[in-house]
N, CA, C and O atoms as a GROMACS GRO file, in nm:
protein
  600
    1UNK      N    1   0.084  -0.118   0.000
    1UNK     CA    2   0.000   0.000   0.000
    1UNK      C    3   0.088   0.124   0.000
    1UNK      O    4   0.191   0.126   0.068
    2UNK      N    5   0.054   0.217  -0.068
    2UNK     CA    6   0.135   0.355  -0.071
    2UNK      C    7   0.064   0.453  -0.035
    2UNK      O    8  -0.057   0.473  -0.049
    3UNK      N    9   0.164   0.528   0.025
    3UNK     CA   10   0.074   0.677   0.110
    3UNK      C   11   0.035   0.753   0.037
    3UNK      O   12  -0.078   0.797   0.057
    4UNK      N   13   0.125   0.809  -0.097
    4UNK     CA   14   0.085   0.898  -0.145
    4UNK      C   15   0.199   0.975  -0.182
    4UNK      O   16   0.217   1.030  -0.291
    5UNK      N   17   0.304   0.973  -0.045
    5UNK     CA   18   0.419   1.048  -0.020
    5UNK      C   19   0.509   0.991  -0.095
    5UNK      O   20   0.538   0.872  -0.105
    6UNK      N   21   0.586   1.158  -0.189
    6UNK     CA   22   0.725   1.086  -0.276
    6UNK      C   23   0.827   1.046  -0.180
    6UNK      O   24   0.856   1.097  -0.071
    7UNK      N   25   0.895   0.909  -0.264
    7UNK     CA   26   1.023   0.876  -0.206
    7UNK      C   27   1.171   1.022  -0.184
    7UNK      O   28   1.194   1.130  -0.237
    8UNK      N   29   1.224   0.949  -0.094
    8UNK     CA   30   1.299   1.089  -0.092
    8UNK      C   31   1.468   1.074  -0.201
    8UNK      O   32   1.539   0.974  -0.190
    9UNK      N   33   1.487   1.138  -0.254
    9UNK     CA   34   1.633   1.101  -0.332
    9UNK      C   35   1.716   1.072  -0.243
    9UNK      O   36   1.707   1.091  -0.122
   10UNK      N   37   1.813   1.019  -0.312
   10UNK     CA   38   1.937   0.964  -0.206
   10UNK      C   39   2.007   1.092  -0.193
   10UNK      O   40   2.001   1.177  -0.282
   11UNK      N   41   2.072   1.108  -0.086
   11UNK     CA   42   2.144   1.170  -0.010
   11UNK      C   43   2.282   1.265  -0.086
   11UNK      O   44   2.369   1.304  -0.007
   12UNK      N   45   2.293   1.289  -0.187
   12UNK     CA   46   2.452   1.293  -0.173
   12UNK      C   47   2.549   1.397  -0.091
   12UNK      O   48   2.667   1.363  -0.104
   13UNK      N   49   2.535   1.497  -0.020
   13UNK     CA   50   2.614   1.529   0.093
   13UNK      C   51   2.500   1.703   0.126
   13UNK      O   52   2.396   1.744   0.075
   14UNK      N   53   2.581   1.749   0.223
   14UNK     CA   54   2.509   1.847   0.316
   14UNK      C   55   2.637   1.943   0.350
   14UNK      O   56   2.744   1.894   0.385
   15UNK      N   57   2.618   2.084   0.338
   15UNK     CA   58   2.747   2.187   0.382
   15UNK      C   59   2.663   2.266   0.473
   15UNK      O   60   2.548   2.276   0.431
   16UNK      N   61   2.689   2.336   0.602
   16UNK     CA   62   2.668   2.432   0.662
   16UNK      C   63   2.749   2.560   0.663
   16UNK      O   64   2.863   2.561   0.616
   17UNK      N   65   2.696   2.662   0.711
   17UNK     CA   66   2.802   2.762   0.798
   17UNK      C   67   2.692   2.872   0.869
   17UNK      O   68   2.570   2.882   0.870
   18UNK      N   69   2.779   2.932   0.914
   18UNK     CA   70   2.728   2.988   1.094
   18UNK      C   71   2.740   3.146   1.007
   18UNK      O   72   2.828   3.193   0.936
   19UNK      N   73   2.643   3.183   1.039
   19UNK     CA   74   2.608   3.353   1.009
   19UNK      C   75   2.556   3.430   1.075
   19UNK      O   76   2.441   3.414   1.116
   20UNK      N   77   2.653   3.568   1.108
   20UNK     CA   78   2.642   3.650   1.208
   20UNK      C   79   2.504   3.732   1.190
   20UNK      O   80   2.503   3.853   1.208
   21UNK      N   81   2.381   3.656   1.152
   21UNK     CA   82   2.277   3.737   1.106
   21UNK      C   83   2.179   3.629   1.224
   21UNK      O   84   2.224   3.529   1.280
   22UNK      N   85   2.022   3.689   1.240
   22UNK     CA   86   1.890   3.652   1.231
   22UNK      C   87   1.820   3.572   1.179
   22UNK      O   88   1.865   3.568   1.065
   23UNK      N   89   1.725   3.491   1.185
   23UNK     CA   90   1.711   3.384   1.062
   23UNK      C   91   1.654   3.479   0.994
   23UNK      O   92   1.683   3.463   0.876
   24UNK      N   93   1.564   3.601   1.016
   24UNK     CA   94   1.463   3.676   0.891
   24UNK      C   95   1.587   3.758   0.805
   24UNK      O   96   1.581   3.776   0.683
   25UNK      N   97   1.684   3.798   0.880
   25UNK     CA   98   1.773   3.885   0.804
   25UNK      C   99   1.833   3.771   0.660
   25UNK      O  100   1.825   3.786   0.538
   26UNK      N  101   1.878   3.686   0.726
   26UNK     CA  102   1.937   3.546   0.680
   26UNK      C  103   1.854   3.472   0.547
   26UNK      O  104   1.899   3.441   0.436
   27UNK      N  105   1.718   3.458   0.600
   27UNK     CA  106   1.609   3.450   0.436
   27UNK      C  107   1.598   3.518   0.368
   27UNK      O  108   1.568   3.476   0.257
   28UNK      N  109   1.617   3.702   0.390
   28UNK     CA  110   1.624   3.793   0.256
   28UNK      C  111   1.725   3.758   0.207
   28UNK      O  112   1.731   3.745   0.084
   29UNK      N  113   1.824   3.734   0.282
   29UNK     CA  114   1.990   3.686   0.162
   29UNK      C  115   1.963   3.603   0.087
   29UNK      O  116   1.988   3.609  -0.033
   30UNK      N  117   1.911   3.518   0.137
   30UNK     CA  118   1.898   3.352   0.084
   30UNK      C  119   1.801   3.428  -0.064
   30UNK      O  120   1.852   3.460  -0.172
   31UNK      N  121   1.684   3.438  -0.035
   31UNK     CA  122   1.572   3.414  -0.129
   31UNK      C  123   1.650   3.586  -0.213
   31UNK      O  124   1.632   3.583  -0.335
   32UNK      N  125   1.704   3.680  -0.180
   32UNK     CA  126   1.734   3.705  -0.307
   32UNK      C  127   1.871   3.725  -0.393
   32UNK      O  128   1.888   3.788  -0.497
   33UNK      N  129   1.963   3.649  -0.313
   33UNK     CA  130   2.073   3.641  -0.364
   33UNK      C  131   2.048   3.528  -0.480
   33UNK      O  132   2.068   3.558  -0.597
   34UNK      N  133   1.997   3.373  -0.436
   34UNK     CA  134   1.957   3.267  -0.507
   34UNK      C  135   1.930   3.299  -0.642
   34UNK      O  136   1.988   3.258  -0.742
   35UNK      N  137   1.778   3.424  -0.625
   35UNK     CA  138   1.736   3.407  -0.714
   35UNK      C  139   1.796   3.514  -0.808
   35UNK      O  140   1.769   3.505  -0.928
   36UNK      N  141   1.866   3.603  -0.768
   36UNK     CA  142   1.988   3.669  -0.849
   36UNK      C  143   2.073   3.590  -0.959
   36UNK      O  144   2.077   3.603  -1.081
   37UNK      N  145   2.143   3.498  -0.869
   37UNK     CA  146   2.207   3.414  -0.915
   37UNK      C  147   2.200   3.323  -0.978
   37UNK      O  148   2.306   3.302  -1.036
   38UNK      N  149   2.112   3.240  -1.002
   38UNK     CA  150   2.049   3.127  -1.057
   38UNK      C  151   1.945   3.173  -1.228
   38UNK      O  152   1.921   3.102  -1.326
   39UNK      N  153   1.908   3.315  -1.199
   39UNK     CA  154   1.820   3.345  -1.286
   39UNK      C  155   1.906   3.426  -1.392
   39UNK      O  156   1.850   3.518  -1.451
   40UNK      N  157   2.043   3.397  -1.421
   40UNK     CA  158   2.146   3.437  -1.495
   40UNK      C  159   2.178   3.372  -1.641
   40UNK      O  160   2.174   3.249  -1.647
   41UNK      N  161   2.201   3.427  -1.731
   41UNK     CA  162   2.190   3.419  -1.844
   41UNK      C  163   2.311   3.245  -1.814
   41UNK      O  164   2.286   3.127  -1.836
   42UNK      N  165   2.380   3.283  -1.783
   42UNK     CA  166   2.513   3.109  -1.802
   42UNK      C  167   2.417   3.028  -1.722
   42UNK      O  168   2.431   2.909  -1.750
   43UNK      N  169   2.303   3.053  -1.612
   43UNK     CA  170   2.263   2.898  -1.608
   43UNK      C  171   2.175   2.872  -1.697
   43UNK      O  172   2.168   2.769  -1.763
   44UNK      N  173   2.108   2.963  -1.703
   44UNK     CA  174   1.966   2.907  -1.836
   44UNK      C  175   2.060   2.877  -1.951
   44UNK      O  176   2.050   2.754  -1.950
   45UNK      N  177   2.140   2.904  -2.045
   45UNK     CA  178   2.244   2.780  -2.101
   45UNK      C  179   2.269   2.686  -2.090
   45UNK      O  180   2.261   2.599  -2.176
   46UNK      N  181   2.309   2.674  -1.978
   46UNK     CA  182   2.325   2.526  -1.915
   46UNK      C  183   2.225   2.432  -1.914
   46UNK      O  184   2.216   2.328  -1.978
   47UNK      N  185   2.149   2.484  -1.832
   47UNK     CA  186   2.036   2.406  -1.850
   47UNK      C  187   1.960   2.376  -1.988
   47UNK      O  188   1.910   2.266  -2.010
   48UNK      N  189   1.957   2.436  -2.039
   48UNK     CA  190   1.949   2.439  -2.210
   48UNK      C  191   1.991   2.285  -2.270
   48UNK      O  192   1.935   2.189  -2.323
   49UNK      N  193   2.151   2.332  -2.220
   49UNK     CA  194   2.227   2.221  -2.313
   49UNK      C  195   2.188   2.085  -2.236
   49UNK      O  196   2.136   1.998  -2.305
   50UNK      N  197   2.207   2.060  -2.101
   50UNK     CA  198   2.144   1.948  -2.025
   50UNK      C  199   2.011   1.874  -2.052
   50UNK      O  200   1.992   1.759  -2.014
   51UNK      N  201   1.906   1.961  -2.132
   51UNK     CA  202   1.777   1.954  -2.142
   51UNK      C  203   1.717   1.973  -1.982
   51UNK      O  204   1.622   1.902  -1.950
   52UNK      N  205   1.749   2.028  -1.924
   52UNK     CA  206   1.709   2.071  -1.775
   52UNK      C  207   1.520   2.138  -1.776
   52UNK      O  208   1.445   2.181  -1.863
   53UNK      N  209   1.511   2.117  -1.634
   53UNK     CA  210   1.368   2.188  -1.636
   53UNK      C  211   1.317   2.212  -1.513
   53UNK      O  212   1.313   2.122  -1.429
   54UNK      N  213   1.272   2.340  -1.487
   54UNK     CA  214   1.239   2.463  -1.582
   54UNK      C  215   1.346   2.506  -1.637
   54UNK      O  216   1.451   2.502  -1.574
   55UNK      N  217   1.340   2.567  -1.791
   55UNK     CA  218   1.432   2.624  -1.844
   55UNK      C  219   1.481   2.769  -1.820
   55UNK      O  220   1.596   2.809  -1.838
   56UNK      N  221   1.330   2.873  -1.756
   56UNK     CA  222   1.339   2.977  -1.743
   56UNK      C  223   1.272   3.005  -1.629
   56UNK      O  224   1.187   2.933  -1.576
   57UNK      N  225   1.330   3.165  -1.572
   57UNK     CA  226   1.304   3.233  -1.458
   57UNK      C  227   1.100   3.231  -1.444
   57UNK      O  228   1.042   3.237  -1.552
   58UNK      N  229   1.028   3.224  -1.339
   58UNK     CA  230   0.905   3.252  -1.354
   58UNK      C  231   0.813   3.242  -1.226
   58UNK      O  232   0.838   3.193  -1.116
   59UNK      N  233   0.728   3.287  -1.261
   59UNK     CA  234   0.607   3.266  -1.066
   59UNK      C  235   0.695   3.377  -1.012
   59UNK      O  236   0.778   3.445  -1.072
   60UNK      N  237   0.650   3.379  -0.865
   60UNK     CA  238   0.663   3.512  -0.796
   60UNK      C  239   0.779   3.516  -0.750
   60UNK      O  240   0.861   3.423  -0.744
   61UNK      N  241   0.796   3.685  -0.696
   61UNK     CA  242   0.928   3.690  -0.649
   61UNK      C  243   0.857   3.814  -0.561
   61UNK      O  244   0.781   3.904  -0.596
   62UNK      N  245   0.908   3.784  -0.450
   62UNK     CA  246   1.034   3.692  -0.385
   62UNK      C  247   1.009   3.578  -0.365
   62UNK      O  248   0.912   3.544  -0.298
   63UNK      N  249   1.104   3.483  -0.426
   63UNK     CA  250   1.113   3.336  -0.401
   63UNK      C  251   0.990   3.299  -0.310
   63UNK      O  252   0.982   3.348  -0.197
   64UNK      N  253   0.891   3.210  -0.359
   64UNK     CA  254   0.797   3.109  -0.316
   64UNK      C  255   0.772   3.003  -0.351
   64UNK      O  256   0.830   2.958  -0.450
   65UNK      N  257   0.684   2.933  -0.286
   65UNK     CA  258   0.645   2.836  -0.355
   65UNK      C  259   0.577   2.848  -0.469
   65UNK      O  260   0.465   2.898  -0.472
   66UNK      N  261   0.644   2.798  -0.584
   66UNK     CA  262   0.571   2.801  -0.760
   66UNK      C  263   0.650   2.889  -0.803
   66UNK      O  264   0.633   2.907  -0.924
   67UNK      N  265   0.774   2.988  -0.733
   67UNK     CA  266   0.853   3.002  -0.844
   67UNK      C  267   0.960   2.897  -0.916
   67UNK      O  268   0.990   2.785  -0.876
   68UNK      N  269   1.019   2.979  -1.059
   68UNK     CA  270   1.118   2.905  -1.112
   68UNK      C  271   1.246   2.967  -1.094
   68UNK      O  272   1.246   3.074  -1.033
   69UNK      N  273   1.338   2.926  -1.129
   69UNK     CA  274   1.472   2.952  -1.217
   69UNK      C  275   1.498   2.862  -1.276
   69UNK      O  276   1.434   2.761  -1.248
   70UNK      N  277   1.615   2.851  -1.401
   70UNK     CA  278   1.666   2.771  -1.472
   70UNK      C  279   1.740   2.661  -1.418
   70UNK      O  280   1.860   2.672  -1.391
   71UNK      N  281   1.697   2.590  -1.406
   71UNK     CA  282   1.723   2.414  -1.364
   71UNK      C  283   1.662   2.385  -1.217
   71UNK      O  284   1.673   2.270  -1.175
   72UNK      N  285   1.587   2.498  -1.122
   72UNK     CA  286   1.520   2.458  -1.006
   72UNK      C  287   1.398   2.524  -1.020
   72UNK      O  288   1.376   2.616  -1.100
   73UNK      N  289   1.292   2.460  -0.917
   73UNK     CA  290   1.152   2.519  -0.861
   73UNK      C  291   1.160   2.502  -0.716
   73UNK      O  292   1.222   2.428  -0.639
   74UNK      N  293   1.056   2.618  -0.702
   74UNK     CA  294   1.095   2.626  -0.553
   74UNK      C  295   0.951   2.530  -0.522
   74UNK      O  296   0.840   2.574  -0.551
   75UNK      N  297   0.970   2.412  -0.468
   75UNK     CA  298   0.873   2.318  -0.385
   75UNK      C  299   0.813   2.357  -0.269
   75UNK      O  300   0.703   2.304  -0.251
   76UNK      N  301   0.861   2.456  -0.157
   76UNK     CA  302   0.863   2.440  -0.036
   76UNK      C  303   0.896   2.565   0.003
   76UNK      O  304   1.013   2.578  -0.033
   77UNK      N  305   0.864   2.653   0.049
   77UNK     CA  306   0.925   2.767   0.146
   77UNK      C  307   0.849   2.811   0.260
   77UNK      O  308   0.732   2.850   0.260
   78UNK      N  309   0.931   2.801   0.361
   78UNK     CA  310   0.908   2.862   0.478
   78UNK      C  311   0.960   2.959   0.550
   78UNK      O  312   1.040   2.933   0.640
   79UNK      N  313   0.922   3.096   0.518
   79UNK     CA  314   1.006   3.175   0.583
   79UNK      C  315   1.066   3.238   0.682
   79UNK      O  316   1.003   3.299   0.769
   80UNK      N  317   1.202   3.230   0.678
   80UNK     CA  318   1.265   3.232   0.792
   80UNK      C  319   1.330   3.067   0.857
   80UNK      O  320   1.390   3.048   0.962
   81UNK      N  321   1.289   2.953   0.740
   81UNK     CA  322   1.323   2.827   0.802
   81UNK      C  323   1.370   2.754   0.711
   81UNK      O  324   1.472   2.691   0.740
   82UNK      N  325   1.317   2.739   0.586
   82UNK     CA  326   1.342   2.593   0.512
   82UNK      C  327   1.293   2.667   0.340
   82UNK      O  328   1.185   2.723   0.321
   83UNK      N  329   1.403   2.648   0.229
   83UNK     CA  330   1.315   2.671   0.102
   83UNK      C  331   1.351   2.541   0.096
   83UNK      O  332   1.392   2.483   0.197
   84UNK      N  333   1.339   2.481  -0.026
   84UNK     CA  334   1.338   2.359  -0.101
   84UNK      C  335   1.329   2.374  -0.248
   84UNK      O  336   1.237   2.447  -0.285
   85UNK      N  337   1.413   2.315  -0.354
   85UNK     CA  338   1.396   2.372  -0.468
   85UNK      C  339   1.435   2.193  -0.533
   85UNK      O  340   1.514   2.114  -0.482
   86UNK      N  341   1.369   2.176  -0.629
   86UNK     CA  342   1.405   2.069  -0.677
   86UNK      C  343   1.384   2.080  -0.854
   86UNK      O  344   1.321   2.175  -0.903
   87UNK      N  345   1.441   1.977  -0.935
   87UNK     CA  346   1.488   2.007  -1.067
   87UNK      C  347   1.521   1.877  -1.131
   87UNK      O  348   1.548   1.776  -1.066
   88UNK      N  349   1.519   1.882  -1.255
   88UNK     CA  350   1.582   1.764  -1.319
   88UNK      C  351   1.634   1.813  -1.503
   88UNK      O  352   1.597   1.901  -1.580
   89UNK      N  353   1.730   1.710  -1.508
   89UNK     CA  354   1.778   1.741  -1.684
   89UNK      C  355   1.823   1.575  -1.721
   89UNK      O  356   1.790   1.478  -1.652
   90UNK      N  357   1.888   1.571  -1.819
   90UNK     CA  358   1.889   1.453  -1.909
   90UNK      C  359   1.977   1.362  -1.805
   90UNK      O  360   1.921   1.253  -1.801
   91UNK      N  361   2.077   1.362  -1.727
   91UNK     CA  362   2.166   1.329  -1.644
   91UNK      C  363   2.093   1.304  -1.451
   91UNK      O  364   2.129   1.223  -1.366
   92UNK      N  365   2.015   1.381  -1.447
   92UNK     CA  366   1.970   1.332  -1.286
   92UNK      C  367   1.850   1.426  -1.236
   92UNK      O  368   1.838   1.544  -1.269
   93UNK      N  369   1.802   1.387  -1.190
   93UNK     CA  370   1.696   1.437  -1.077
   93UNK      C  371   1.743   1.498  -0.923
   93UNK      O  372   1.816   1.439  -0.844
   94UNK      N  373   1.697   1.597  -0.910
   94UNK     CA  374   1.758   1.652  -0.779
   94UNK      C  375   1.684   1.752  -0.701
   94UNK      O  376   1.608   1.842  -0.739
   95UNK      N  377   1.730   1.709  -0.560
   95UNK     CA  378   1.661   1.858  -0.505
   95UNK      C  379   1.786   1.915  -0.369
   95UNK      O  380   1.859   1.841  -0.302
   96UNK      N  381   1.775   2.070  -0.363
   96UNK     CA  382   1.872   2.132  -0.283
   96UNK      C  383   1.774   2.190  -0.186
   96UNK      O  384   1.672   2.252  -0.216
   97UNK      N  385   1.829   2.152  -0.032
   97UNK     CA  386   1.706   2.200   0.057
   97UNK      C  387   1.809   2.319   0.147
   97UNK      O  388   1.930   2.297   0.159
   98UNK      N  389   1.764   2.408   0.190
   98UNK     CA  390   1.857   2.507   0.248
   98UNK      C  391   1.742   2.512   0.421
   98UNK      O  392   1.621   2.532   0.410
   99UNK      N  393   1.781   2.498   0.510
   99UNK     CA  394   1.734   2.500   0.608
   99UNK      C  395   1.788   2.612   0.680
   99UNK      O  396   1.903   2.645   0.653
  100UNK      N  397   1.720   2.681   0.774
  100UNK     CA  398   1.818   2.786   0.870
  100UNK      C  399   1.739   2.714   1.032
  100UNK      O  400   1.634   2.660   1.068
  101UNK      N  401   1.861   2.753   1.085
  101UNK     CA  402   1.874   2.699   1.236
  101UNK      C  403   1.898   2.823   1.350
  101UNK      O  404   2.002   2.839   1.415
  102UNK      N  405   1.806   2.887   1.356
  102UNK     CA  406   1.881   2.966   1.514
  102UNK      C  407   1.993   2.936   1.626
  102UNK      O  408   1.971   2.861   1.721
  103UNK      N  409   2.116   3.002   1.608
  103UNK     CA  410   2.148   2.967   1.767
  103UNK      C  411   2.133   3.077   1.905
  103UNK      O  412   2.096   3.195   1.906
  104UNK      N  413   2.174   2.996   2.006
  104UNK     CA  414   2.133   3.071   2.134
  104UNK      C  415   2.232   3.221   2.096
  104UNK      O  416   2.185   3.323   2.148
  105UNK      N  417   2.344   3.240   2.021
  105UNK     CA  418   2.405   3.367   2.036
  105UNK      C  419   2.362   3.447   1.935
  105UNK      O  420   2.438   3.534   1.891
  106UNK      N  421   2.222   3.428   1.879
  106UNK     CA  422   2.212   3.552   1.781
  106UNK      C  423   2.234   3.506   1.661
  106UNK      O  424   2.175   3.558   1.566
  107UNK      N  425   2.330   3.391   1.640
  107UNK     CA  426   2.356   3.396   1.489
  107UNK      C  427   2.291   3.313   1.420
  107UNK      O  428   2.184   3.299   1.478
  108UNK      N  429   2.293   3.224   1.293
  108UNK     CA  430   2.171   3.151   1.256
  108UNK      C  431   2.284   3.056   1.170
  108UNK      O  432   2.387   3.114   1.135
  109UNK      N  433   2.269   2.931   1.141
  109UNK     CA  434   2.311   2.816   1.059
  109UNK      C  435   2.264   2.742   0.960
  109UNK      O  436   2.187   2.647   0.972
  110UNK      N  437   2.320   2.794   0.838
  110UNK     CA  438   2.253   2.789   0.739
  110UNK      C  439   2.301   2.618   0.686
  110UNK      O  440   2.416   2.576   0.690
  111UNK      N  441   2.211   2.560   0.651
  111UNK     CA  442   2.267   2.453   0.602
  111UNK      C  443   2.179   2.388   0.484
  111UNK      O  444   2.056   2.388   0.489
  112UNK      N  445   2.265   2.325   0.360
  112UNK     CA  446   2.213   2.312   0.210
  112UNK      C  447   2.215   2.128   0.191
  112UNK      O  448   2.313   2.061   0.223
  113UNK      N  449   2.127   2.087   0.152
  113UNK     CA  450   2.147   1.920   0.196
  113UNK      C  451   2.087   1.893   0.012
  113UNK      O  452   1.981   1.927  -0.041
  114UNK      N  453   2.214   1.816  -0.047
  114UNK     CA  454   2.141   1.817  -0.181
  114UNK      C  455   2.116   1.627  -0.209
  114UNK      O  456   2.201   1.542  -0.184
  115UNK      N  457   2.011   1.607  -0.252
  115UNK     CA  458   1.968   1.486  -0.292
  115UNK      C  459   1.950   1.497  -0.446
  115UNK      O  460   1.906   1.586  -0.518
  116UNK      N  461   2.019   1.322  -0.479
  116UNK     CA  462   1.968   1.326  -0.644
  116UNK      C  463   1.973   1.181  -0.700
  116UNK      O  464   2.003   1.090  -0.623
  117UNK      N  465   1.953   1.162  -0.795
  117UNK     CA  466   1.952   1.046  -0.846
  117UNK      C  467   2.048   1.022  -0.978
  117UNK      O  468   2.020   1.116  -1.052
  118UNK      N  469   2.112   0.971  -1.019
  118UNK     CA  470   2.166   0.996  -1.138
  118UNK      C  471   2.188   0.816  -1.241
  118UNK      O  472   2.277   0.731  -1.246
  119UNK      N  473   2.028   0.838  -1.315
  119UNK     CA  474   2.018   0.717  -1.344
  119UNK      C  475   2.107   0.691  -1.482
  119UNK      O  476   2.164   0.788  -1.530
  120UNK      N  477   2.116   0.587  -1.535
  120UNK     CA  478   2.148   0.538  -1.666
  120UNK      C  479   2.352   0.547  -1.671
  120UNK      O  480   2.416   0.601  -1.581
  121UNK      N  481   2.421   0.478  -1.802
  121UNK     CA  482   2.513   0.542  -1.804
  121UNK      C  483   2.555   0.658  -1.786
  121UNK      O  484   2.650   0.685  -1.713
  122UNK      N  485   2.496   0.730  -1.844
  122UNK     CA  486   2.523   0.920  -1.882
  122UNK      C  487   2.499   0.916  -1.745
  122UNK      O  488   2.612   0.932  -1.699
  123UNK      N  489   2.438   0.908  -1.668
  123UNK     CA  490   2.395   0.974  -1.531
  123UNK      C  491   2.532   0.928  -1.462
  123UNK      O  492   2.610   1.018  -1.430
  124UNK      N  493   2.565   0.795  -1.438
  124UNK     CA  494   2.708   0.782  -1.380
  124UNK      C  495   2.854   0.848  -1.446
  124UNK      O  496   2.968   0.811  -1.417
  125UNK      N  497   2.820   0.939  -1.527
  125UNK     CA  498   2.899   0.935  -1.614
  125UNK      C  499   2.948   1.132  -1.523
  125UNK      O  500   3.043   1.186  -1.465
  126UNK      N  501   2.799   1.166  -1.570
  126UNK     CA  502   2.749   1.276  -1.502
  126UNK      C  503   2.853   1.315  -1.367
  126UNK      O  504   2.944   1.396  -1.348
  127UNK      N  505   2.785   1.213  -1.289
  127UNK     CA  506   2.772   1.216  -1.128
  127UNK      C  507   2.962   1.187  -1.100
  127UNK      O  508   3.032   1.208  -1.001
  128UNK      N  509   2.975   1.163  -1.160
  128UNK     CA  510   3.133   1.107  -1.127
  128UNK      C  511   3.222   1.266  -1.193
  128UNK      O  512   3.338   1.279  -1.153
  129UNK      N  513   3.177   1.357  -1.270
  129UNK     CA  514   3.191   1.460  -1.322
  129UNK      C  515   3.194   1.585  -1.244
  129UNK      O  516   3.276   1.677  -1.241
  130UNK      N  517   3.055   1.559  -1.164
  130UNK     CA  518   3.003   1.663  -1.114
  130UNK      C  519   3.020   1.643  -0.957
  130UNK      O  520   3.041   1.736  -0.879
  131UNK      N  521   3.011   1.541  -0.930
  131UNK     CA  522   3.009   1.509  -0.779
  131UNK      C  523   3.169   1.449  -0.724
  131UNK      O  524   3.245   1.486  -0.635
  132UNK      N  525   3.174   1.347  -0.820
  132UNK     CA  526   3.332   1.276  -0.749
  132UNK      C  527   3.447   1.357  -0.786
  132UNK      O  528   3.554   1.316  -0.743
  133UNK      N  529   3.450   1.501  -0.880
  133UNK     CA  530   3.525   1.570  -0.911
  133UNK      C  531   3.532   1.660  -0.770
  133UNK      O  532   3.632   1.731  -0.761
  134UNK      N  533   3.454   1.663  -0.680
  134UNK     CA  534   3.449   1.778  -0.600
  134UNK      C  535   3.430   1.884  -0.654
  134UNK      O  536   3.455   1.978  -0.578
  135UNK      N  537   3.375   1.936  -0.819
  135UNK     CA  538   3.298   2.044  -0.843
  135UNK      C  539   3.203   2.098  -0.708
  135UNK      O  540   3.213   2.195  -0.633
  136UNK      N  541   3.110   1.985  -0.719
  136UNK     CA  542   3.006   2.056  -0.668
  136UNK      C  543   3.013   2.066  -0.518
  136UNK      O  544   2.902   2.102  -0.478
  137UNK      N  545   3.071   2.055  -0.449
  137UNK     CA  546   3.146   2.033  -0.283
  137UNK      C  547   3.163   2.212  -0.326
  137UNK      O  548   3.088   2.302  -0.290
  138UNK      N  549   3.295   2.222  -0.417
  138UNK     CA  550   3.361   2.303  -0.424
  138UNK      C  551   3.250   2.457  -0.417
  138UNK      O  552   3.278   2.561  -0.358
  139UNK      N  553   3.129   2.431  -0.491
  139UNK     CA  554   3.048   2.567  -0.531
  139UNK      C  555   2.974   2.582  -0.425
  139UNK      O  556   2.946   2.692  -0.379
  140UNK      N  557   2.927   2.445  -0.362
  140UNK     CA  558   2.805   2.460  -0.252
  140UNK      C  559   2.883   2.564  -0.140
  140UNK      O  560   2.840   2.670  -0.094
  141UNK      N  561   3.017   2.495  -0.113
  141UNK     CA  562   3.092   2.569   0.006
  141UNK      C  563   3.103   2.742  -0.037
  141UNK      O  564   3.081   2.840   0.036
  142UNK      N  565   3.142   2.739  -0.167
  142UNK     CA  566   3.177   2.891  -0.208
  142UNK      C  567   3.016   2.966  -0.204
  142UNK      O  568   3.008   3.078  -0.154
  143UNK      N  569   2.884   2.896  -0.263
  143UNK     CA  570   2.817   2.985  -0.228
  143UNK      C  571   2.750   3.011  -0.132
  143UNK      O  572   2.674   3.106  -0.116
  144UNK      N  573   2.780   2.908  -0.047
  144UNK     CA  574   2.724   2.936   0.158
  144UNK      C  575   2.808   3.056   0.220
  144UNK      O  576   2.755   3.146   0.285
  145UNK      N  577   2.972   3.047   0.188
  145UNK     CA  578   3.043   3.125   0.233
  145UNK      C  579   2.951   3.265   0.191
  145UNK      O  580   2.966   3.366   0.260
  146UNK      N  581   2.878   3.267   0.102
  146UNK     CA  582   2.878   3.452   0.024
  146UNK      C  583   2.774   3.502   0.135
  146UNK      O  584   2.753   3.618   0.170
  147UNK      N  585   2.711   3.371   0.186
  147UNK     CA  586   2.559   3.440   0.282
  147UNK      C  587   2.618   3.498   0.416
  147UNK      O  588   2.544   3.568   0.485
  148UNK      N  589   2.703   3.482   0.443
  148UNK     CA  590   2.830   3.548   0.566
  148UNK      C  591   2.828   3.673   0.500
  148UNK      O  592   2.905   3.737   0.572
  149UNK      N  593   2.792   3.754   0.408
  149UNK     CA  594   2.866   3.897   0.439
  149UNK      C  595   2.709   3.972   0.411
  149UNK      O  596   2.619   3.934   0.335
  150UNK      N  597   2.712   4.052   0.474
  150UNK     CA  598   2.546   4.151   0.462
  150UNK      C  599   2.555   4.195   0.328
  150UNK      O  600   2.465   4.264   0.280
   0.00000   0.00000   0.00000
């Protein structure tokens, strides 16, 4: 018998870091740096060439649930706590969840947990490209670091 509820993708890793902000200060960064960034002419290319989807920026802003950018949708937002954005192209299925955590000193902990699947040859082919290269280690860390500066 099935609930109803999607399976969850497998795991492939999780980065944090500690920011001298609020969680509300901390979600304006988030929701509009993201969507700064993401809604940029080199990813909608990318995603292009991947056959990715959504291809283009769309739905509301500031970041909610039912907007787009090029290769994510936002599934899930809670503000001040949790977005969720998930996506897929010819190579894998995925979703990037960004959670924020209060601590007792004021500051807040942002942390990005990405799940995906990467079926078929091409997908291992992919994933060993993108993941076992430490590319993507490499960007998640560089773009958590950027939510550290006001």
């Amino acid at each position: 018998m099935t609930t109803g509820a999607a399976v969850p993708l497998p795991f492939v890793d999780e980065h944090t870091v500690t920011v001298d902000a609020g969680a509300e200060e901390l979600w304006h960064r988030l929701v509009t740096r993201l969507d700064h960034s993401l809604s940029g002419a080199g990813g909608a290319r990318y995603v292009r060439l991947v056959g990715g989807d959504p291809r283009e920026a769309a739905g509301p802003r500031p970041l909610a649930e039912g907007s787009a950018y090029p290769g994510f949708r936002v599934v899930a937002a809670v503000p001040g706590r949790e977005l969720a954005l998930a996506g897929s192209h010819r190579f894998s299925t995925y979703s990037l969840v960004f959670r924020i955590e209060p601590l007792d000193d004021g500051r807040t902990r942002l942390a990005a947990e990405t799940r995906a699947v990467f079926p078929g040859v091409a997908g291992r082919v992919y994933r060993l490209l993108v993941i076992g290269s430490g590319g993507h280690a490499f960007g998640m860390r560089r773009m958590l670091a950027g939510y550290r500066e006001p």
